[in-house]
N, C-alpha and C positions, 0 to 999 in steps of 0.2 A: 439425239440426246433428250432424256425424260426432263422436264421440266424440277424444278426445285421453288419448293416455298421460300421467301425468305427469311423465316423463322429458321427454317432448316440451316441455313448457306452455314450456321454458325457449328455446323458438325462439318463441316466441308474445307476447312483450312488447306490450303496448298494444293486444291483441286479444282478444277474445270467444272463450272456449272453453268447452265443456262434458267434464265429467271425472267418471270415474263408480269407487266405493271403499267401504273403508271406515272408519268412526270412528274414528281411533286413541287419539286424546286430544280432551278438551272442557274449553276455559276459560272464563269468563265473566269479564270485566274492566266492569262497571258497564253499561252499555249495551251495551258490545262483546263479540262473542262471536266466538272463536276456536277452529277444531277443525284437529289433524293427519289428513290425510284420505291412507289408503294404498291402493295396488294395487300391482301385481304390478313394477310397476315403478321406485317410490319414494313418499316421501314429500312433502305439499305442504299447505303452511299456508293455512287459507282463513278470511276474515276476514268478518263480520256485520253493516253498519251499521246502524245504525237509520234513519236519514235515506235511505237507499237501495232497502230494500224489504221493509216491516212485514212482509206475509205471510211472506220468507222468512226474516228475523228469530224470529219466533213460533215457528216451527218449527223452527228451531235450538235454541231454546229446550229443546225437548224430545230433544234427540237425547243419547244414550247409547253408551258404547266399543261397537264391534264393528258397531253399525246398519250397514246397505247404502246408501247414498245415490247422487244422481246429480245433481250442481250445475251449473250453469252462471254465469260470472262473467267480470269484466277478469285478466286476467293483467296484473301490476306489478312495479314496482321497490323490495325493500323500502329504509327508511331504513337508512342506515348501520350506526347505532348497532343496529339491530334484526335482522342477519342473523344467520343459523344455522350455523354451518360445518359441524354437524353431518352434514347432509344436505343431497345436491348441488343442490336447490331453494333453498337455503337466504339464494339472493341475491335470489327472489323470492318473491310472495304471490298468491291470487286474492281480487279482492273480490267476494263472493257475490249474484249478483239474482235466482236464483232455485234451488229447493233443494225435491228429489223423494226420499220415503224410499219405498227398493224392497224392504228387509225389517230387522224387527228383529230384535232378540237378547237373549238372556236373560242372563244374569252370568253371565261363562267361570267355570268349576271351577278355573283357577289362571291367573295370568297371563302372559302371553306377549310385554311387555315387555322378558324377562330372559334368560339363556341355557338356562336349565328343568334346570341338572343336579339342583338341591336339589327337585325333585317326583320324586316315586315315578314309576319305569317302568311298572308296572302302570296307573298312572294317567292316563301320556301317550299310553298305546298305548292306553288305552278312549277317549279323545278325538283320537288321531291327528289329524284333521282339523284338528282348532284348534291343536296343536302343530306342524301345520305350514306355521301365520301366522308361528310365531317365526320373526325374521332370522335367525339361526344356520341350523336347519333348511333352509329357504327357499335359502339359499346354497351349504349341501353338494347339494340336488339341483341347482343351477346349474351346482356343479363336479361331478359327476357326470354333467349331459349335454353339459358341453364336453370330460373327458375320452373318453366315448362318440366323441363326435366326430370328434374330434382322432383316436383311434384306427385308425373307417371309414376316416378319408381318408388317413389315413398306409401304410396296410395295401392301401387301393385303389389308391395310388399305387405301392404294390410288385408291382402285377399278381394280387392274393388275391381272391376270389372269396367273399361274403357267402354261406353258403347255410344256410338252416336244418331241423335234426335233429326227428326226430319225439322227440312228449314222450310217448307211450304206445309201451313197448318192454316189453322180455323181459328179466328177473329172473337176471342175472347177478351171480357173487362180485364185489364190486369193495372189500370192504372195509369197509361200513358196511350195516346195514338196509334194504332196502327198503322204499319207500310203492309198496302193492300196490293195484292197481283191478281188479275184480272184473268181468269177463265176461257183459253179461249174453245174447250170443247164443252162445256157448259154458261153457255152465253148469259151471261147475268149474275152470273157467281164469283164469285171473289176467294182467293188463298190470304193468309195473314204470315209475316214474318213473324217469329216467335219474338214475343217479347222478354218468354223464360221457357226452357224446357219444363216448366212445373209439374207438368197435369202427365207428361210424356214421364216421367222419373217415378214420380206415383203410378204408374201402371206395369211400371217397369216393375216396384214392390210387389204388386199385386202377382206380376208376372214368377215371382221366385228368387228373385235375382240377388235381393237383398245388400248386394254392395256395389253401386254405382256409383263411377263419376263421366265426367268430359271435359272438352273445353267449347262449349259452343259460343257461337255466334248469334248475339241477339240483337234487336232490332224496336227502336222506340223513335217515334217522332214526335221529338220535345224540342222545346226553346235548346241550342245549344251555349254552351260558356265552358270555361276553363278544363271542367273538372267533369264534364260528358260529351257523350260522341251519338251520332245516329243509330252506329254500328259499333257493338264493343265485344270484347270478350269474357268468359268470364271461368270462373272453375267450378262447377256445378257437383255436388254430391247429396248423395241420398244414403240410406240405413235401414235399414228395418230391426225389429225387436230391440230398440234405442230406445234410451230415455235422456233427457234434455245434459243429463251429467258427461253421457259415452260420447254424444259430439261437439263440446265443449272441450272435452279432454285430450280428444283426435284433431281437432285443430290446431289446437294450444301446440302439443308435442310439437306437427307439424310446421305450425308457423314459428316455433323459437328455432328450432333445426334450420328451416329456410333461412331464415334472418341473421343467425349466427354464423352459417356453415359456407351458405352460396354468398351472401351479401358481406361479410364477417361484420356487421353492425352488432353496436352494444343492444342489450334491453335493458329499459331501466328497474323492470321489476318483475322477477319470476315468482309464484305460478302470478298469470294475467290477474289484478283487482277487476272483482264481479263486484257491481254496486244494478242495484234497480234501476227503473226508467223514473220512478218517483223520486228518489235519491239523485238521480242525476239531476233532473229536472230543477229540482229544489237547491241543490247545491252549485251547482255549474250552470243552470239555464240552459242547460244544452243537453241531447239524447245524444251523442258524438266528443262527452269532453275530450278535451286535451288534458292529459295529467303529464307533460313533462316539467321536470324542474327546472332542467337550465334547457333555451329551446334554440339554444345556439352552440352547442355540444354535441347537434347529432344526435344523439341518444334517442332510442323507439320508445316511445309508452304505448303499450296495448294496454285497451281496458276490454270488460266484455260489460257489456248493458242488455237487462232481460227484467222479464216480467212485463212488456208492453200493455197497455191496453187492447182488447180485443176491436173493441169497436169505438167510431170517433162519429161527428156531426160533422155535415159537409157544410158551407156557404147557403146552400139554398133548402139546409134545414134537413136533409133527409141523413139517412143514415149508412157507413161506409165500414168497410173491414181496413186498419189500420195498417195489416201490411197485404193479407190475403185471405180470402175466405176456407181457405185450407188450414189456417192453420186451427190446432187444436186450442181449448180454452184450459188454463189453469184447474188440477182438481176440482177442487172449493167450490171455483164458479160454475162450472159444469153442471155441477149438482144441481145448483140455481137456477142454472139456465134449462136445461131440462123440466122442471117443475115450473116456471112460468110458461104460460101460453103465448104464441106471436103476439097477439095481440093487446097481450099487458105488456111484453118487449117494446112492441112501437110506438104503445101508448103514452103520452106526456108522465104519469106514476112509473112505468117501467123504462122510463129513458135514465133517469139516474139511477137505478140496477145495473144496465145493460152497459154505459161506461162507465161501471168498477170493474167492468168484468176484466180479468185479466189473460192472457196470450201467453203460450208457453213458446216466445219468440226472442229470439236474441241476436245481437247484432255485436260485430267486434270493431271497435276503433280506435285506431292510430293515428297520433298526435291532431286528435280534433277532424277525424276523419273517419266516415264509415267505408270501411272496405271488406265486411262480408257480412250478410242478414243471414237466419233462417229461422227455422222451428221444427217442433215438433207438429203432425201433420195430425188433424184429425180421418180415423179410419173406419167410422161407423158413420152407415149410409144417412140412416135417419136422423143424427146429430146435423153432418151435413147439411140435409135440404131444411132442416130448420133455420140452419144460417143462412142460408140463401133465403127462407121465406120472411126471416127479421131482416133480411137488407131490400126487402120490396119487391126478389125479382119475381113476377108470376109464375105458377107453374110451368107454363110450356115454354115460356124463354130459358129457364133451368134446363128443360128437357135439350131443346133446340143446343144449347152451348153446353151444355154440360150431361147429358145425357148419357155420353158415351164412358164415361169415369164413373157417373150414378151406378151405370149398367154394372160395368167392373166391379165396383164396391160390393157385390150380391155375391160374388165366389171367393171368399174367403181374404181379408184383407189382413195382412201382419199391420203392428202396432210401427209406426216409421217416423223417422225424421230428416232431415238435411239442413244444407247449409251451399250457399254463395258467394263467391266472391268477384267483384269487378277486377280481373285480372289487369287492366291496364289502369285503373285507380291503384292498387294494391303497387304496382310498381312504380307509379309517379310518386307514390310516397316514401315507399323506401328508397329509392333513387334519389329524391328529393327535386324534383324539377317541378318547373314552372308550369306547366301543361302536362295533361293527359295526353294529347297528340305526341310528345317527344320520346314516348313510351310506343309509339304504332309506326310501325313503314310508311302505310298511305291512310292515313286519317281525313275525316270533313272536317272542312275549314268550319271557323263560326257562321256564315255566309248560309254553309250548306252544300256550297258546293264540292267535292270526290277530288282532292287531289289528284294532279297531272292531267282526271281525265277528263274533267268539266262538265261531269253529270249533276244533276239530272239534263236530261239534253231533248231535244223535238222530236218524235217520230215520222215515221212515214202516215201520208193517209189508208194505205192499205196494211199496214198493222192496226192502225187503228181502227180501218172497218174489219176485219178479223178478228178482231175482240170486242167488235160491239161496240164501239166505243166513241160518242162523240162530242169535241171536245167545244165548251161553250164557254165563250168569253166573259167576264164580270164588266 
């Protein structure tokens, strides 16, 4: 007999089915024994007669939360008085004639009954696997693969092109640490985990393509806390012959669709309020405000914040690109910035020119949260290596890292833009949880250390002398 979900059992009134779960709950009411029997697809009461079938009686007898089982029984009509509103079975019951344990279980380390926030994270993340029996859990990845979804097809139906970035690249400034991998048929060299598909999506332009997205996987090694991860995801898009209004307004559609459709969340205000980065600043002290009213209502406030500064003053006085040296500068400033020499740029008279300059960069944020950057992209070569030669870096270190996009930029570049989003930021906040982790399967603890698997972990000495590599204590 084929197996039956138990979502299904509820088309199957007054018929034989076999359903296969696990233990959730175990009653014994005097001869009768009752278990909550779950999978992936609900919950379903399954009842024990004695007068019906001793063997499977007996062995009910001995079943325990979590067992694996696989029953076969009538599907029924419960009595009135005895239904569950709880859960959407909850109008019917199976009665059991026959009953196969396919593995057992030992006592979970905490229960998963509950919503799990009162357990230690270190503790849910060494058992992941069982914290993600909890309902809560179990639901955020359901809403994270219908907003996946929903994304493909909204984005495929805009004529974008899925294409996927290589995860082994070359070690560029982006702003955070590199996770470096070690070479081992070129002894001494090193791969970089992408921090961003940036530089890969830009030649993709170059390439024709003109409407990309993905969903890659990126890679920072930073302080972690609440609201980042080592390892995240993100939804990556690019454009060509865009200007900063077409992906603003490809978003927007997008993200109120998403938010009303998959999530059915209110928003508090259609189309999104655009305010500056000065306006923000000035008003809210924050690049990121929260504009809801009531912030205990639920309700989304999207804002979109733009107009950045191009360039900012680091700590130790030199000068830095505010989100990336790709992006393009404001008209206005352009004009300016072309007609100053480097060297009035980095000179004490041209530092206060160089930040007014403004960035045609925008970022969208939900209730006091950034959850997607981009810009529009600068696509002339020579603009370019100017910005690299005002942020200090030497000729050949440009060539060295960047060299290979320089080169690109020579056959012909469309005018492009894109945008970002931290795909599991973006749903911790509409979901509204406590953590970015509650949003991902197997996420890094704050620690650092790889859920379940307790990486990073020691190697062998002969990995390590195969990659050259030797390892010298502090």
């Amino acid at each position: 007999m084929k197996r039956t979900y138990i979502e299904e059992t509820l088309k199957h009134i007054g018929e034989e089915v076999r359903v296969m779960g696990w233990v959730q709950t175990y009653r014994s009411h005097g001869k009768l024994i009752f278990i909550d029997l779950r999978d992936k697809s609900g919950i379903l009461q399954v009842v024990f007669l004695p007068n019906l079938n001793k063997p499977a009686l007996e062995t009910a007898k001995k079943l325990r939360p979590e067992w694996v089982v696989e029953i076969t029984g009538l599907i029924k009509k419960r009595e009135g008085n005895t239904e569950n509103k709880n859960i959407e079975t909850g109008t019917i019951e199976m009665s059991a004639e026959a009953i196969k344990v396919l593995s057992e279980a030992k006592t979970l380390p905490f229960p998963i009954d509950d919503d799990g926030y009162q357990i230690k994270e270190e503790k849910r993340l060494k058992y992941r696997y069982l914290d993600l029996r909890r309902g809560r859990m179990k639901n955020n990845l359901i809403a994270r693969q219908k907003a996946a979804n929903f994304i493909r097809n909204f984005l495929g139906g805009k004529g974008f092109l899925e294409i996927e970035t290589p995860i082994l690249t070359k070690s560029t400034p982006e702003g955070a640490r590199d996770f470096l991998v070690p070479s081992r048929l070129q002894t001494g060299k090193f791969y970089a985990l992408p921090q961003s598909p940036q530089q890969y999506k830009q030649l993709l332009m170059v390439a024709g393509i003109e409407k990309y997205f993905q969903f890659p996987h990126v890679f920072r090694d930073e302080d972690l806390r609440a609201d980042r991860l080592f390892e995240h995801t993100q939804v990556d898009i690019e454009m060509s012959f865009v200007e900063q209004e077409d992906v603003l307004s490809l978003i927007e559609e997008m993200m109120i669709d998403l938010t009303e459709k998959v999530f059915n969340k209110k928003i508090q205000e259609k189309p999104f309020p655009r305010i500056t980065y000065a306006e923000a600043m000035k008003k809210y002290k924050s690049d990121k405000p929260d504009l809801r009213k009531d912030k205990e209502g639920g309700c989304l406030a999207f804002c979109w914040v733009k107009d950045f500064p191009m360039f900012e003053v680091l700590e130790d006085g030199s000068v830095d690109a505010v989100h990336h040296p790709f992006t393009a500068l404001a008209d206005e400033d352009l004009k300016k910035f072309k007609k100053m020499s480097v060297e009035d740029l980095r000179g004490p008279k041209g530092r206060k020119e160089l930040l007014g300059f403004r960035a045609k960069q925008y970022d969208l944020a939900l209730n006091g949260v950034e959850i997607m950057g981009g810009s529009i992209r600068t696509h002339q070569k020579e603009v370019l290596k100017k910005v690299f030669e005002t942020l200090g870096h030497a000729p050949e270190a440009v060539e060295e890292r960047f060299g290979h996009i320089m080169e690109a930029f020579e056959y012909g570049v469309p005018p492009h833009g894109g945008i970002a989003a931290g795909f599991d930021r973006l749903l911790q906040t509409i979901l509204n949880e406590k953590s970015i982790r509650e949003t991902v399967a197997f996420p890094t603890a704050t620690s650092g250390v790889a859920s379940v698997m307790d990486a990073p972990s020691f190697v062998s000495e002969n990995q390590l002398r195969e990659l050259g590599i030797k390892i010298i204590k502090k």
